[in-house]
C-alpha positions in Angstrom: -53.3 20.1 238.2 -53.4 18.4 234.7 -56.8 19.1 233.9 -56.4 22.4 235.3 -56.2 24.2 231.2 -58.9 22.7 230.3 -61.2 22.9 233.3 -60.8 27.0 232.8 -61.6 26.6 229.2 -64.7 24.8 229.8 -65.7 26.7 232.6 -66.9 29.6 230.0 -69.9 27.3 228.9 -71.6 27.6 232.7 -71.2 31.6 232.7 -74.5 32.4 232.2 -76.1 34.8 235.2 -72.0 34.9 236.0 -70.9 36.5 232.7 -68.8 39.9 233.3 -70.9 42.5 232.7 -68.8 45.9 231.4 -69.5 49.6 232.7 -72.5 51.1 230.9 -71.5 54.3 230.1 -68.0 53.0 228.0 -66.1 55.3 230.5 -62.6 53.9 232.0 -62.8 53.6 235.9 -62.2 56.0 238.0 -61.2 55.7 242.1 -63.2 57.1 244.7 -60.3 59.1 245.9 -62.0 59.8 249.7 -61.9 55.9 249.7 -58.6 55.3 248.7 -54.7 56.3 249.9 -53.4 54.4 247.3 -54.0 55.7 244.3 -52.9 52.9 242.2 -55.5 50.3 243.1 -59.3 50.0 242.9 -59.1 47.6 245.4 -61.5 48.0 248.5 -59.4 47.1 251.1 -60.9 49.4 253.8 -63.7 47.4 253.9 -62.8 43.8 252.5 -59.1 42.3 252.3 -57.4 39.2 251.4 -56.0 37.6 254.3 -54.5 34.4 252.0 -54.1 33.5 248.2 -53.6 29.8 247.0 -52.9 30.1 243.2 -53.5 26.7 241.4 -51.2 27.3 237.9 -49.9 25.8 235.0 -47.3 27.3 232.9 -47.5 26.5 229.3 -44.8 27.7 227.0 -46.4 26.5 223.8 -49.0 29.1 223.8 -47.3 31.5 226.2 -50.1 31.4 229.0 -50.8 30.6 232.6 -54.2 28.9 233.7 -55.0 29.8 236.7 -57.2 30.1 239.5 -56.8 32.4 241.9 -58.4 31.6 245.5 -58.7 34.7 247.8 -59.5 33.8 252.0 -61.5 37.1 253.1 -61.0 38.9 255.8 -64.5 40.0 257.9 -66.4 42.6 256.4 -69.5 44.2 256.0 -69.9 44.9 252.4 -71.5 42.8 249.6 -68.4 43.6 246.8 -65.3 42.4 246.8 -63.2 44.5 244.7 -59.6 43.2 242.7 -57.4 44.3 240.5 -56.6 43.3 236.8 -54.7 44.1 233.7 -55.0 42.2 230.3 -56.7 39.2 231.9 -59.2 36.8 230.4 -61.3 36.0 233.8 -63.6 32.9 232.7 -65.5 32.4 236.4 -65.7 33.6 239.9 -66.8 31.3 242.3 -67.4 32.1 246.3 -67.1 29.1 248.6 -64.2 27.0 249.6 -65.6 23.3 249.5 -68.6 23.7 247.5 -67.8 26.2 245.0 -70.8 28.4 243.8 -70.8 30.7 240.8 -71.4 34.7 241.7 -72.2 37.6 239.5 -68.7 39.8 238.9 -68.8 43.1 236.7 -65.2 44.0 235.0 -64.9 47.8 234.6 -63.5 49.2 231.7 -60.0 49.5 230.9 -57.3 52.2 232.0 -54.1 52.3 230.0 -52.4 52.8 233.4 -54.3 50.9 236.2 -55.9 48.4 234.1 -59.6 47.3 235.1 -61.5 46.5 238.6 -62.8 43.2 239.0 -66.3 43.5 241.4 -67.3 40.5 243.1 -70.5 39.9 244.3 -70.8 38.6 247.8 -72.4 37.5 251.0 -71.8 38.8 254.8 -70.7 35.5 255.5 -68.6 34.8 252.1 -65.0 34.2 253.3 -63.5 32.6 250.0 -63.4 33.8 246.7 -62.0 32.1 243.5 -61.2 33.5 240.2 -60.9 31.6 237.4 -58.8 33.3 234.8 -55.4 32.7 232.3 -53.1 35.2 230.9 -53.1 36.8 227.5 -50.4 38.2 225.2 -50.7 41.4 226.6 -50.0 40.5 229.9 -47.2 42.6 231.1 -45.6 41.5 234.1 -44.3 37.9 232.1 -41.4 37.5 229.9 -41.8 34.3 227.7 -37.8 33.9 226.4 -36.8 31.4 223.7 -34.1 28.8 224.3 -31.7 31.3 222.0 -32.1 34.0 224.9 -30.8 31.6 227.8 -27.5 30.9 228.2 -27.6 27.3 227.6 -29.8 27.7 224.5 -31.7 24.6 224.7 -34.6 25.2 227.2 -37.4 28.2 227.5 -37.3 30.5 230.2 -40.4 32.6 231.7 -40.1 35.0 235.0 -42.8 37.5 236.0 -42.1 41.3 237.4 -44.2 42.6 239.3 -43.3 45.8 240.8 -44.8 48.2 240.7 -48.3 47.3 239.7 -47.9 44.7 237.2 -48.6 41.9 239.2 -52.1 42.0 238.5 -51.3 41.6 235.1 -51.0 38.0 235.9 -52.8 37.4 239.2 -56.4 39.2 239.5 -55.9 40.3 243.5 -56.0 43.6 245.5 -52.7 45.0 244.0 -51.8 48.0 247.0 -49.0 47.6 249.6 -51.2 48.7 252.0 -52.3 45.1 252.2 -49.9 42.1 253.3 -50.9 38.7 252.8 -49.5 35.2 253.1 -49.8 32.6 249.7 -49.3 29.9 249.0 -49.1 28.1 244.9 -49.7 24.5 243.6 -47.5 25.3 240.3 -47.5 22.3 237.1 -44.2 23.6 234.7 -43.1 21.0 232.1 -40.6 18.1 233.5 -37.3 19.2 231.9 -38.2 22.7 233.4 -37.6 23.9 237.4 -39.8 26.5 238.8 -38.5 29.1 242.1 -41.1 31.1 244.0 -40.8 34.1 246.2 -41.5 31.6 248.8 -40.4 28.2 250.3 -38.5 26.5 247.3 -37.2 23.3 245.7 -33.6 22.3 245.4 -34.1 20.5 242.6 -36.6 19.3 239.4 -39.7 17.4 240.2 -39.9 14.2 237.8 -43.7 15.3 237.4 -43.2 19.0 236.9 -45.3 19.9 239.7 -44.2 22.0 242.5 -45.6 23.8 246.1 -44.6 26.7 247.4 -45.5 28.7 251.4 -44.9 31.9 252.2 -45.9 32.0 255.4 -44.8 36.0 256.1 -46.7 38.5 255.1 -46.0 40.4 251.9 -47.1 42.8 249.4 -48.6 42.0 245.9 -45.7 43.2 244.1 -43.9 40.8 245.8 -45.5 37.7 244.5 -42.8 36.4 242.0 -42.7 33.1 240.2 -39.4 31.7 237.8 -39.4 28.8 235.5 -36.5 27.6 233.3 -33.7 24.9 233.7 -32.1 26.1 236.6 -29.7 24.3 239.6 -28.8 25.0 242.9 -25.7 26.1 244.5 -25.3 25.8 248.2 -23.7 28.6 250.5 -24.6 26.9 253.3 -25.9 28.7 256.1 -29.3 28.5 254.6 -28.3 30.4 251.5 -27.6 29.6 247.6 -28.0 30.8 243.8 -29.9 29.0 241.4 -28.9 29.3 237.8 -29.1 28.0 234.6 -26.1 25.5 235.1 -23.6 27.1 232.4 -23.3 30.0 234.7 -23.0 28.4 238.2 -19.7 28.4 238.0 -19.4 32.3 237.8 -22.3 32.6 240.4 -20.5 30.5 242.9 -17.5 33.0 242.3 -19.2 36.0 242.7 -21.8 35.4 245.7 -19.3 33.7 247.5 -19.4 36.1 250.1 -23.5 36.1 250.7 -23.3 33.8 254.1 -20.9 36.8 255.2 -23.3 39.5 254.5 -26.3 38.0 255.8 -24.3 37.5 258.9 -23.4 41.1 258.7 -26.9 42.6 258.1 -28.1 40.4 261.4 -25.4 41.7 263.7 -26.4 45.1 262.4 -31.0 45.3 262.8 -31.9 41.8 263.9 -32.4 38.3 263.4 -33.2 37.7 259.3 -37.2 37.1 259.5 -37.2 35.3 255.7 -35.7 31.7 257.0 -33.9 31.2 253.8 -32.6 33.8 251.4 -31.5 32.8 247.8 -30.8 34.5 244.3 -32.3 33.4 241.1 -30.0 34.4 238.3 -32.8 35.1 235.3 -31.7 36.1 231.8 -30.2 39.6 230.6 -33.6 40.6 229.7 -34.5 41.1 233.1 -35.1 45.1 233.4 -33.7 45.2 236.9 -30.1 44.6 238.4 -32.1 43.0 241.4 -35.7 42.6 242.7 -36.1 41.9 245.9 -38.1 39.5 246.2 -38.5 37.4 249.6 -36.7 34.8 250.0 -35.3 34.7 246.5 -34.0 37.6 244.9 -34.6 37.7 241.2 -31.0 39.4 239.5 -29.9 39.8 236.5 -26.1 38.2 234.8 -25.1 42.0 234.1 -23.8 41.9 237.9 -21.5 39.0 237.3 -19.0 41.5 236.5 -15.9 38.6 237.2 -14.1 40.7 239.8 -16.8 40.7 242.5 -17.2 44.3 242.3 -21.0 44.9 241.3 -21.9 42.5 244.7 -23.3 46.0 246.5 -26.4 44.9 243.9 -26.9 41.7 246.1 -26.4 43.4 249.2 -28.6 46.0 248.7 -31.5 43.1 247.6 -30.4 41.5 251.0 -30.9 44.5 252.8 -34.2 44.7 251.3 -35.2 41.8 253.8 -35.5 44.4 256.0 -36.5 47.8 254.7 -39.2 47.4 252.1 -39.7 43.6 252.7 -40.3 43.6 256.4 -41.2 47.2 256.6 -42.9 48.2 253.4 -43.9 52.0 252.0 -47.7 52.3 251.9 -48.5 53.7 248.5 -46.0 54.2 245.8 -45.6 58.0 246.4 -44.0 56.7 249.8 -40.9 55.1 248.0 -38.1 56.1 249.0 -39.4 54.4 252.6 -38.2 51.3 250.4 -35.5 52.0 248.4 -33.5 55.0 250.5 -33.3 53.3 253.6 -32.0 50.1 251.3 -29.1 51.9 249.9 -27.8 53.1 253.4 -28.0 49.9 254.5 -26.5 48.3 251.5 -23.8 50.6 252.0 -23.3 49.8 256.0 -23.1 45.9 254.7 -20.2 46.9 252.1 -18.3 48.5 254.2 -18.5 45.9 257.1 -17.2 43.3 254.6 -15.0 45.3 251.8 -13.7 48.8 254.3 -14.9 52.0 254.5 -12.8 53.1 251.5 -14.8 50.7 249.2 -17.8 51.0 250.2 -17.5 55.1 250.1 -16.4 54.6 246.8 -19.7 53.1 246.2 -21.5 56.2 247.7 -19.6 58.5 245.8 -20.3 56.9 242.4 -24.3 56.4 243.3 -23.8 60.4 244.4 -22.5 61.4 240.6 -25.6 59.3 239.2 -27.8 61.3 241.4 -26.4 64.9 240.3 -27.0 63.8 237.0 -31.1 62.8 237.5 -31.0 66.1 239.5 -30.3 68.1 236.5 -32.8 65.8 234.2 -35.3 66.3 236.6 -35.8 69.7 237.4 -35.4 70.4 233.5 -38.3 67.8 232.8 -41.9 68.0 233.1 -42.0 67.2 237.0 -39.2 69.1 238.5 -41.3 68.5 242.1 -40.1 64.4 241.5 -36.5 65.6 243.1 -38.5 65.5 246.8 -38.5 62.3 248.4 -42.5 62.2 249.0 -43.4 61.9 245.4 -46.8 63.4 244.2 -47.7 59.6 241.3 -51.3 60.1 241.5 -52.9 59.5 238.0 -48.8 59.1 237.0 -47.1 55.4 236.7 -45.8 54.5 239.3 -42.2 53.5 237.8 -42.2 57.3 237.5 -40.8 57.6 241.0 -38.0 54.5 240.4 -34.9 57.2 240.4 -31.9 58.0 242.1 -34.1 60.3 244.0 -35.7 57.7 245.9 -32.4 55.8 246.2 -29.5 58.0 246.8 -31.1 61.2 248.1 -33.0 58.8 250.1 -29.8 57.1 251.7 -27.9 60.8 251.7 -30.9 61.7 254.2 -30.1 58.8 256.5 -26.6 59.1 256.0 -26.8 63.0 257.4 -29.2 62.1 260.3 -26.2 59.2 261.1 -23.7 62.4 260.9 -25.7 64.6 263.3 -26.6 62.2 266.1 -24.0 59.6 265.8 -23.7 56.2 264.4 -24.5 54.4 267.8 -27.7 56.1 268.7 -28.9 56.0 264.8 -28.3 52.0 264.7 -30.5 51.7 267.8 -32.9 54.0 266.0 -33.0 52.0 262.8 -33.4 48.4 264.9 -36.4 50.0 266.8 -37.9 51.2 263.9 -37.5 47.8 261.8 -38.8 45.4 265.2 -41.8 47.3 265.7 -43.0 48.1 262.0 -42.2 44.7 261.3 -44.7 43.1 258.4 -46.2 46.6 258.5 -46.9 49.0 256.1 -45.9 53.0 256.3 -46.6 56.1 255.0 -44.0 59.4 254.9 -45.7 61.0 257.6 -45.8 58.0 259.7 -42.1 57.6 259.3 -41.5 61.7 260.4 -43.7 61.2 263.2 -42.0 58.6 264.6 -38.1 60.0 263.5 -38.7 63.2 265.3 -40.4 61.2 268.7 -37.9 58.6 268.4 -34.8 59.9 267.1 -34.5 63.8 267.0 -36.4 65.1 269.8 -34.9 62.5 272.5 -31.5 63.9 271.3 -32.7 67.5 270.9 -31.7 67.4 267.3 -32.3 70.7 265.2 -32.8 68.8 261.8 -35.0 70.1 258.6 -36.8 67.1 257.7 -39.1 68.9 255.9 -36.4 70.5 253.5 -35.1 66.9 252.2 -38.6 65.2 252.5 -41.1 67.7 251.0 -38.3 70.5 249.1 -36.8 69.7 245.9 -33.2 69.5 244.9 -30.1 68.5 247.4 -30.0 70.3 251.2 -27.0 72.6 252.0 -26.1 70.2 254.7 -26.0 67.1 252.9 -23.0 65.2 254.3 -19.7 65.0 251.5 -17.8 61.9 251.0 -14.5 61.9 248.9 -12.3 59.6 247.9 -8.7 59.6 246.9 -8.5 57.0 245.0 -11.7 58.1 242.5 -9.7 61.9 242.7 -6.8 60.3 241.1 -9.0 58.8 238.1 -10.2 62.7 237.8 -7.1 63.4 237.5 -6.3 61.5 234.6 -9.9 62.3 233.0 -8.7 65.7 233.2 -5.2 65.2 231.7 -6.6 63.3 228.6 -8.9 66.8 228.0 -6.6 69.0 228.2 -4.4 66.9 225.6 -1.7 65.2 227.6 -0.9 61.6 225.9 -1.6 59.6 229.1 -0.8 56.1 227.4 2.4 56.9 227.0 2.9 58.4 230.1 1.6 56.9 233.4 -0.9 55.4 232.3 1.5 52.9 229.9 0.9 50.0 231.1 -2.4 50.4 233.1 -4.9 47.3 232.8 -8.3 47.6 233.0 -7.9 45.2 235.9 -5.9 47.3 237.7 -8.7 49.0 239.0 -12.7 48.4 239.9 -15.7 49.5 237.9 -16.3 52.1 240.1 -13.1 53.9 239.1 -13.4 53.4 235.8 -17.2 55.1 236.0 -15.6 57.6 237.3 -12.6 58.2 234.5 -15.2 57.9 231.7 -17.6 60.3 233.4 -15.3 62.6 233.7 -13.6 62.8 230.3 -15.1 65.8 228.1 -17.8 65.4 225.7 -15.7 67.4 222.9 -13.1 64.1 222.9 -12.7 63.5 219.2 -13.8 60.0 218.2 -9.8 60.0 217.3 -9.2 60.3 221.1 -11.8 58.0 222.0 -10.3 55.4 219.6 -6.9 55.6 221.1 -8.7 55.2 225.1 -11.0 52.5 223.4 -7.5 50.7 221.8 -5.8 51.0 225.1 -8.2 50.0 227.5 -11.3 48.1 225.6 -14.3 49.4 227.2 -16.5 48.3 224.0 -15.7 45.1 223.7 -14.2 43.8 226.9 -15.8 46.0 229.3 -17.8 44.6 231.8 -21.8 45.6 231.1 -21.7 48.8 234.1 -18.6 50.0 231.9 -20.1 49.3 228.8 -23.2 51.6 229.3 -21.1 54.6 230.6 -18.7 53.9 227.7 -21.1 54.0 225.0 -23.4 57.2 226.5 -19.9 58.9 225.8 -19.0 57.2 222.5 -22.9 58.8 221.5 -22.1 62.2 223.2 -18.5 62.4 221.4 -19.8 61.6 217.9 -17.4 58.2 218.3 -19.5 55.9 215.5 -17.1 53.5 215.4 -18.4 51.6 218.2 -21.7 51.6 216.5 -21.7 47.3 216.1 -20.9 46.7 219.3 -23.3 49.1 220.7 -26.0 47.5 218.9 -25.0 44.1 219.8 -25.0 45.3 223.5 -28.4 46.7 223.1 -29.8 43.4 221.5 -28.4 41.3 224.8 -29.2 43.4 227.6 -32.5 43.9 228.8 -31.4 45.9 232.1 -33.2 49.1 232.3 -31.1 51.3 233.9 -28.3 50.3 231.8 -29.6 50.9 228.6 -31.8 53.6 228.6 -29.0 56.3 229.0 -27.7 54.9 225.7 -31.2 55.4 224.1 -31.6 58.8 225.5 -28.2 60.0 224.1 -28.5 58.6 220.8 -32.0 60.4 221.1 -30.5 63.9 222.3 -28.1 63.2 219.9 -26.6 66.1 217.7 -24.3 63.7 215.5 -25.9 62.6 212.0 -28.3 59.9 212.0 -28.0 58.8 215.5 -32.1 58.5 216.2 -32.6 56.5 213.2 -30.0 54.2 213.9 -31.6 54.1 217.7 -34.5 53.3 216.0 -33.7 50.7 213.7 -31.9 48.8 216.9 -34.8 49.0 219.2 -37.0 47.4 216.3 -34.8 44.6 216.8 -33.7 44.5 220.4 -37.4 45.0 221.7 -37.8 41.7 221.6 -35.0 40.9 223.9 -36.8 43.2 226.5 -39.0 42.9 229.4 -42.6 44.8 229.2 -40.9 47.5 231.9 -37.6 47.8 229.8 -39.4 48.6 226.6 -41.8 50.2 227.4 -39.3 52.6 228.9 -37.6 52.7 225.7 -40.4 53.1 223.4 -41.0 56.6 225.9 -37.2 58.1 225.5 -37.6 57.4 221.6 -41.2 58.5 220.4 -42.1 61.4 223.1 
């Protein structure tokens, strides 16, 4: 492993009848689309798959790259190319063989802003390993190289990789569909002061030599592939679950996760025995662009859900849950989403209310239903009003297209109906059937309606659309309704405050911000009125101190309104909010308000903070961000 930089580096002198040769005509590549289901991949894997990657890597912060070589076991084919996936990658050598490595010809096609490049191999009939020599560049996008300032201990470097939805190739040159599930294993060298956490079998602690091996002995799906380095410890939940974290924030971890053994527990008793062996969190810096990603056997999250009160844990939950729908059972392509993420939120939900009661965890549904209205009215006034169905439509599109509350919330308001019309019993036996026998499997949309209507609907002569929710866009008529008193009585106030009523010196006196959940207070600041003066929102700002004591959830809802209402006042807290967190969903409604923005000088101000705060920001969060504000 310590001559691992350099043997890449010299391995460029010996490519001479091996040197990648570029597509002739200058064109970018193009799929065969009668080959392919999966849009989003030029790999071959009808006729040639990987079966197994070994990845030998070293992670070097001074120059911000991984050396690599990838090392792919074949399956049996019938072909004489092998083709991979790649983004941004400098590949120095391919090599087929497993003992006695020899060189082979490879052509690199030429680059697509949105797929990145093929990589064709040349092979045998009888060639059943293949090994790619390659390191990163600085335009690899699924890494995120973060100073020591960005880390909460502010003494060490921190790197994590992303990889959904097709950024993994970016640094790993493999066949990037879902469609293919593989096992891996990785031989990783980090430096010494420095721990490194796979999606896979893990360490409890730092190697004295920096060098670490991980197993993942289920199979899984590129995007899954996840690797974390940065001065981290472990805290034990027992019961074959932990957090690691950098160590200034185990403390708050340990507080807020401490009911993890309980859920997985929970989601067992529910659709079967856990398949992972261990499940674990890795808390990464705020410049992750996801709450959670649910990667196997260590779910990457960001410190935004620490809210203190244990009241943003449904974001764990719903990563746990992902051990089963979209880990164990995965969507085939990426138009085929909401196989992954729908099914995860009514099953996050199930776990909430098993642990916290019905009331809270409807509470939860409700607030995920008020986000969903809202990306229901963006939607079908954008440029793909057909993105509201659940089976998207992402050919020649980015994938991360598909990544909204449609996928999530319609998708779990689906189940959550089909639960209402046959009964919770019957749809719980439905569900475990449906996650046993897809297990490690790959599905499609229609798959998943075939096997719902023979399953499910017809065996309890069911009248149900599926069509309408699947294939339709915008919300059924008979969409089940979930209310909640509790978030009716923050309305209630909302709507006091806009129609003038002095609510702080009325019942509302000597109300603390603790006094109620996030969720409720979502809910109050959603509903308040846009025409607020900034006067008004001073006084609520005074009174409850949603800009600068907020927790980050309340923050971002705080400060779309603060934009919407003209409220400038919050303007250097806002931009010091934007400069820490790196959490997608978080920030871009800011961005997008500032940018729809009728109040004086709003989108230059959004400007001249994004100039700053990009830096701060994954690949996916600003690249997001550099959309809402230029296009």
């Amino acid at each position: 492993m310590n001559t691992l930089k350099l043997l890449i580096l010299l391995s460029a002198c010996f490519l001479v009848s091996c040197a990648p040769i570029s597509n002739a005509d200058g064109a970018a590549d193009t799929l065969d689309e009668t080959m392919h289901i999966d849009a989003h991949t030029y790999a071959n894997v009808d006729e040639i798959r990987t079966e197994h990657l070994h990845l030998d890597l070293e992670v070097n912060f001074e120059n911000h790259t991984i050396y690599g070589v990838a090392r792919h076991k074949m399956s049996e084919h019938n072909t004489d190319t092998a083709i991979f996936d790649i983004k941004e990658l400098d590949i120095k050598k391919v090599t087929i063989g497993k003992d006695n490595e020899v060189s082979t010809d490879f052509v690199i096609g030429k680059h697509s802003d949105l797929l990145g490049q093929s990589l064709k191999v040349k092979i045998k009939e009888d060639t059943k390993y293949i090994n790619i020599y390659y390191q990163t560049t600085d335009k690899t996008e699924a890494l995120d190289w973060l100073e020591p300032e960005l880390t909460a201990g502010k003494k060490h470097p921190f790197m994590y990789t992303q990889g959904q939805a097709i950024l993994t190739r970016s640094w790993i040159p493999l066949q990037d569909t879902p469609m293919n599930r593989i096992t891996y294993s990785a031989d990783v060298k980090v430096p010494v002061d420095l721990l490194a956490v796979m999606s896979a079998s893990n360490p409890k602690a730092k190697s004295k030599s920096g060098e670490y091996h991980f197993e993942m002995k289920q199979k899984i799906p590129a995007y899954l592939i996840a690797l974390a380095v940065g001065d981290m410890s472990y805290t034990s939940f027992g019961n074959k679950c932990g957090v690691y974290s950098e160590p200034e924030l185990a403390e708050a971890c340990a507080y807020e996760f401490v009911d993890l053994p309980k859920m997985i527990e929970t989601a067992e008793n529910m659709y079967g025995e856990y398949r992972w062996d261990q499940y674990d969190i890795v808390m990464l810096p705020y410049s992750f662009p996801f709450g959670g990603m649910e990667n196997p056997r260590l779910t990457f999250a960001n410190p935004t859900i620490l809210a203190g009160d244990r009241s943003m844990v449904s974001v764990i939950a719903h990563e746990l849950a992902h051990s089963w729908s979209g880990n164990l059972v995965t969507n085939a392509t990426w138009n085929d989403f909401w196989l992954n993420e729908g099914f995860t939120v009514y099953f996050e939900n199930r776990i909430m209310e098993e642990i916290y009661g019905k009331e809270a965890a409807d509470i939860l549904a409700i607030t995920e239903f008020q986000e969903l209205e809202v990306a229901l009215i963006d939607i079908e006034s954008g440029d793909h009003p057909e993105d509201t169905q659940l089976k998207l439509q992402l050919d020649h599109r980015n994938p991360d297209e598909g990544m909204t509350d449609i996928a999530y919330v319609k998708g779990a308001f689906f189940l959550r109906t089909l639960e209402t019309l046959v009964g919770r019993e019957k749809f719980d036996e439905f569900l475990t059937r449906y996650f046993d026998e897809h297990a490690f499997e790959t599905i499609t949309t229609e798959e998943f309606v075939n096997y719902l209507t023979a399953e499910l609907l017809e065996p309890n002569s069911i009248e149900f659309d599926v069509n309408e929710w699947i294939y339709e866009s915008g919300m059924p008529d008979n969409c089940v309704e979930i209310k909640s008193d509790r978030l009716n009585k923050m309305e209630v106030v909302a709507k006091k405050i806009n129609e003038g009523t002095d609510v702080f010196k009325g019942e509302f006196k000597k109300v603390k911000r603790s006094d109620f959940i996030t969720q409720e207070w979502q809910t109050f600041i959603r509903s308040l009125d846009t025409s607020l003066s900034p006067k008004m929102m001073k006084e609520i700002d005074n009174h409850l101190k949603f800009s600068t004591e907020g927790n980050p959830a309340l923050k971002s809802a705080w400060f779309q309104l603060a934009v919407q209402t003209g409220y400038q006042d919050v303007r250097p807290e806002m931009a010091a909010y934007l400069n820490k967190v790196g959490r997608r969903w978080y920030i871009e409604g800011i961005y997008q308000e500032l940018k729809d923005s009728k109040h004086e000088g709003d989108l230059v101000w959004a400007k001249e903070v994004f100039a700053d705060a990009q830096k701060n920001y994954h690949f996916v969060s600003k690249s997001t961000i550099q959309e809402v504000l230029y296009n």
